[in-house]
N, C-alpha and C positions, 0 to 999 in steps of 0.2 A: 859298330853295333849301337843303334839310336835307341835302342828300348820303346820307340814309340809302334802304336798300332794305324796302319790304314787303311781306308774304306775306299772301294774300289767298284765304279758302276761301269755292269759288265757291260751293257748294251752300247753306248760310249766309249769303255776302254781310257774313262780319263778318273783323275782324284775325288772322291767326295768330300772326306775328311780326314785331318790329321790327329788322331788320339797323343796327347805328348806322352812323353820319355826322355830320361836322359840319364848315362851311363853314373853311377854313383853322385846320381842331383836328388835326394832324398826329397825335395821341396819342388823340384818338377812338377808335381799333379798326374803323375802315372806311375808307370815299373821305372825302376832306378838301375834293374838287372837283367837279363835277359829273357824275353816272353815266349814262352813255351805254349801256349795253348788259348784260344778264343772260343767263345759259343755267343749265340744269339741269342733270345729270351723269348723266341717265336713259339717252342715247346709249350712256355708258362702262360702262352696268350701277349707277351708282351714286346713286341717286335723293337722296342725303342730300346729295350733293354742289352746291353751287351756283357760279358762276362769276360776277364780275364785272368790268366792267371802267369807263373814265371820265376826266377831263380833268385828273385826277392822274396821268397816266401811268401806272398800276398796275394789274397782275392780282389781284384777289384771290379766294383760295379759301374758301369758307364750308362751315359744318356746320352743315346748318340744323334741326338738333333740338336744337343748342346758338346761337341767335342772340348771345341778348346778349353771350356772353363775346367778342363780335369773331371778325375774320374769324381762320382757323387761320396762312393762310400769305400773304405778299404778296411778288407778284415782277415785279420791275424789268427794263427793257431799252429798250422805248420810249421816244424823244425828243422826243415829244409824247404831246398825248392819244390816246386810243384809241377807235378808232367802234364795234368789232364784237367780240364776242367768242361763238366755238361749239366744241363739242365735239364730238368722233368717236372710233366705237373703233377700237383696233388691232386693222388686216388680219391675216389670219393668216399674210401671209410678214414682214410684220413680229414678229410674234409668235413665229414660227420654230418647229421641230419639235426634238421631243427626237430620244433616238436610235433608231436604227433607221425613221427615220420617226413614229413615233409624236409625235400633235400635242401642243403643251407647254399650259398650262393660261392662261387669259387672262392677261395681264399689264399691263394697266392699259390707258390710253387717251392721248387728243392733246386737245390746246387750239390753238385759232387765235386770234391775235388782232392783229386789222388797224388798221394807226396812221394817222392824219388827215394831217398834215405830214409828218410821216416816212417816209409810205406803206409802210411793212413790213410786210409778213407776216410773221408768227414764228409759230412751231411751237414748243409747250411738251410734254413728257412726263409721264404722271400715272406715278410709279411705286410708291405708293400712292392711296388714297383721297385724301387731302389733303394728296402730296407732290408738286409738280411740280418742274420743272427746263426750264432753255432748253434745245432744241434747233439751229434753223435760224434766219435769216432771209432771206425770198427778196422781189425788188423787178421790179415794172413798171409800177405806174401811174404817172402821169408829172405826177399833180395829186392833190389830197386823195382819201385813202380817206375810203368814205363809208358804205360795207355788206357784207354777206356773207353768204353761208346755203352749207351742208354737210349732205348727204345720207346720204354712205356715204364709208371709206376717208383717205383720203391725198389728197380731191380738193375743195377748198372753191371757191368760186364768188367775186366780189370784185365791185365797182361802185365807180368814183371820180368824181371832176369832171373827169377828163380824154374822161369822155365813152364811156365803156370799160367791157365788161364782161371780167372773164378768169379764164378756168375753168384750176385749178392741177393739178399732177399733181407733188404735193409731194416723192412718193421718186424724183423722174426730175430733178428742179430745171428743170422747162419749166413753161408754160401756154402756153393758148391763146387769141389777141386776139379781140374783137368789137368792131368800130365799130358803136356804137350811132348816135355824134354825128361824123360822119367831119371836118366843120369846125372846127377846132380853137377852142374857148370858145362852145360850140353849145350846150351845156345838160348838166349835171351827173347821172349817173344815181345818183340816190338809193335804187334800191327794187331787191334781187333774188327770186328764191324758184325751189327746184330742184320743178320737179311732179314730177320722176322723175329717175334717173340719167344720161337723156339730154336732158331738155329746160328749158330754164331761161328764166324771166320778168323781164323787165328795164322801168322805169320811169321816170322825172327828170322834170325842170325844163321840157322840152318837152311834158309831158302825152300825151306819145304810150306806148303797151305794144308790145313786142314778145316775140316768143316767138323761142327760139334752140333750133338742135341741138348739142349737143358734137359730130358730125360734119361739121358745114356753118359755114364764114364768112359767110353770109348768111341774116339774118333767112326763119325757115319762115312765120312771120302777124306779122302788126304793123296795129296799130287808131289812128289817129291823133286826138290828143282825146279820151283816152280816155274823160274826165269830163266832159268839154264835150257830147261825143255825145251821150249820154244827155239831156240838156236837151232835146234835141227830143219825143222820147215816154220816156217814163219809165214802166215798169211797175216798183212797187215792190210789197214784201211783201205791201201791204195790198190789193194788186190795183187802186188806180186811176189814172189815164191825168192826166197833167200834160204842157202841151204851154205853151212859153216865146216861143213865138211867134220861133222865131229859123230858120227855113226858109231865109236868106239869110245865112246863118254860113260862113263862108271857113275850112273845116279845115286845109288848104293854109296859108293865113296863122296862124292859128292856132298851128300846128303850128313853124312858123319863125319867131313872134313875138320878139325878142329883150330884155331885161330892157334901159332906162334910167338912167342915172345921174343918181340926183338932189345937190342943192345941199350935201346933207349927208353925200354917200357912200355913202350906199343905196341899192340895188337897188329902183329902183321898176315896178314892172310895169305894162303897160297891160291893165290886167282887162276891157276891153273890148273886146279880139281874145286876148289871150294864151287858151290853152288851161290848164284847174287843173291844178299840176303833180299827178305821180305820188308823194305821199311814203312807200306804205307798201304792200308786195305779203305775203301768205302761199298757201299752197295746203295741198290734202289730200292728203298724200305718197302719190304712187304710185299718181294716179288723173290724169283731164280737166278738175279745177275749181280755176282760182285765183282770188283774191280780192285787188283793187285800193284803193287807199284814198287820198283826198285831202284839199281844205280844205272840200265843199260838204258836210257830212251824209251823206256814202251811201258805201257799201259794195260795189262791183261784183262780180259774180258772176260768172266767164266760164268758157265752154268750150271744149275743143280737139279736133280732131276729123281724121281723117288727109284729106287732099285729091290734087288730081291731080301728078304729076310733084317727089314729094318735097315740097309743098309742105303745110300745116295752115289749118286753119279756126280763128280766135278767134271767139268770139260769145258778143256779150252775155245772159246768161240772165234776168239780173231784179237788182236795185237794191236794196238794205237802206238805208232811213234808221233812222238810229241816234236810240237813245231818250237823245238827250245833245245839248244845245244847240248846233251852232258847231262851231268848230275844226279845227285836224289832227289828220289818223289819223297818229300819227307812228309808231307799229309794231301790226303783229297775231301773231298765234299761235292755230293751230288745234288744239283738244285732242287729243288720242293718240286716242280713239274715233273725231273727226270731226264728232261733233256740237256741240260749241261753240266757235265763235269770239272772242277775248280781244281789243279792240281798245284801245289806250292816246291819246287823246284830249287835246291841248295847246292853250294858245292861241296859241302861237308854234313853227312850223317846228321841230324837232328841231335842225339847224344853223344856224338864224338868226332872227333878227326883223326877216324883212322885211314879213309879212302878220299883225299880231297879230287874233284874233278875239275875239269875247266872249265869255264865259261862266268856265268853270276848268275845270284840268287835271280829269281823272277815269280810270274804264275801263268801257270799256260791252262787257256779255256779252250775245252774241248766238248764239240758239240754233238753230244747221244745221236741226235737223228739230223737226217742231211739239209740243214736249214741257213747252214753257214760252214763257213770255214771256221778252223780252229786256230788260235790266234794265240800272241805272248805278251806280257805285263812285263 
């Protein structure tokens, strides 16, 4: 584990830059511990800008057309590690008007960044390019943060182990609860993603997807298995039909499988009813298609679709198997255009090693529309 971050140019397929790190080098000029989460600054208007964050408790902000000199600025607050870190711009009533009304000119942006043990949310301010400062920190989950994703505003989205998704409304100090897992130690939601400003994708440890309204306390579609399902008929990229012979599969069970204790304190699963969990959701902002990610190879495809009495359609559209041996999708990202998806490829769970696979870490680019072949890092 190098701690360091890399920049990677897709069109090429070769190195840009190396961000340093180095496992307990406190004097490195990066993460010292292990890095958990990146964003770009493209949100705040500022594309040079890079955001990280990691199990050294630390934000740090990069200028990434200067890597090697280390990161600019690094700031503290967190009591633990930290799982998530995204960027948003400033609203414009945060941004405020000059006089007479007339609008004042952009004035930087926000950082979130969501702590594992600590569970806080904190709210950073860019008041330049590579100057932040603390803001806030606001608290609900009630078990480890685990994920996040932010669309627009003051309003970031959060997933923890307590089973819970919760959609924040940061200049009000409220949000709003979703029980995903209403039984308390039911299964940890690892995976969020906003398709749009009202509808948010939620995933975990029960392998089930659901879809949520920021208007509604209950689930509008939910597919249960998500990844299990597909075993039955499989239509993948290539177009052909793979069927696992399991017509007698218990979703139901599946779905409520509960995780083991084994002799040594691990979580051991029964992979023989459990459903693959959910570890990694993206979508194509401000459309019907998000994309599901687990331990088996593939890549889910799904659509949304509006249905009868407030309720929505999930459906599966077709199956990407990745040109990468194994593993977890432990996170994805969809290119600004839409048409490439970036999948990040581990042997081991993002938060844990319970299910190690074969092969090595990597990132496999896969391409939305047929302009290329899909390729591995």
């Amino acid at each position: 584990m190098d701690c360091a971050i890399i920049q990677w140019d897709l069109a090429t397929m070769k190195k840009l830059a190396i961000f340093p790190g180095n496992r307990n080098d406190f004097k490195c000029g990066g993460h010292f511990q292990k890095v958990t989460s990146v964003c770009t600054g493209d949100a705040v208007g500022h594309p040079e800008l890079l955001c990280s964050v990691g199990d050294d408790k630390t934000l740090l902000l990069w200028d990434v057309r200067a890597p090697n000199k280390g990161c600019v600025q690094r700031l503290l607050g967190h009591q633990s590690g930290i799982a998530s870190v995204a960027c948003s711009e400033t609203s414009a009533q945060a941004a405020g008007e000059g006089m007479g009304g007339a609008q004042m000119s952009y004035s930087g942006g926000k950082i979130f960044t969501l702590g594992e043990k600590d569970k806080a949310l904190k709210v950073w301010h860019l008041d330049s390019v590579f100057s932040g400062r603390y803001v806030d920190s606001q608290y609900g989950h009630t078990n480890y943060g685990t994920c996040m994703d932010i669309l627009q505003g003051d309003r970031p989205v959060t997933g923890g182990a307590d089973g819970t998704v919760r959609y924040w409304k940061v200049a009000n100090d409220t949000h709003m609860l979703f029980n995903v897992h209403k039984k308390e130690g039911y299964g940890s939601v690892d995976a969020v993603s906003l398709l749009d400003p009202e509808h948010i994708l939620a995933g975990g440890q029960d392998g089930g997807l659901t879809l949520w309204a920021t208007n509604s306390r209950r689930p509008v579609a939910s597919v249960g298995g998500a990844h299990r399902a597909t075993n039955l008929s499989r239509k993948t990229d290539a177009g052909d039909e793979s069927d696992d012979d399991e017509d007698d599969f218990d979703f139901t069970k599946a779905a409520t499988a509960q995780p083991t204790m084994a002799s040594d304190g691990q979580a051991e699963v029964d992979r023989a009813v459990a459903a693959p969990w959910i570890s990694s959701l993206a979508s194509i902002r401000c459309s019907d298609v998000g994309f599901s990610g687990s331990n088996d190879g593939l890549i889910n495809i799904w659509r949304t679709s509006a249905a009868s009495k407030g309720k929505m359609n999930l459906d599966l559209d077709r199956s990407i198997k990745l040109p990468i041996k194994g593993g977890w999708i432990n996170q994805m990202a969809v290119g600004s255009t839409g048409r490439v998806l970036v999948a990040a490829v581990g042997r081991n769970h993002r938060l844990g090693r319970w299910d190690t696979k074969p092969g090595r870490d990597g990132l496999a680019i896969v391409r939305l529309e047929h302009d290329g072949p899909s390729r591995t890092i």
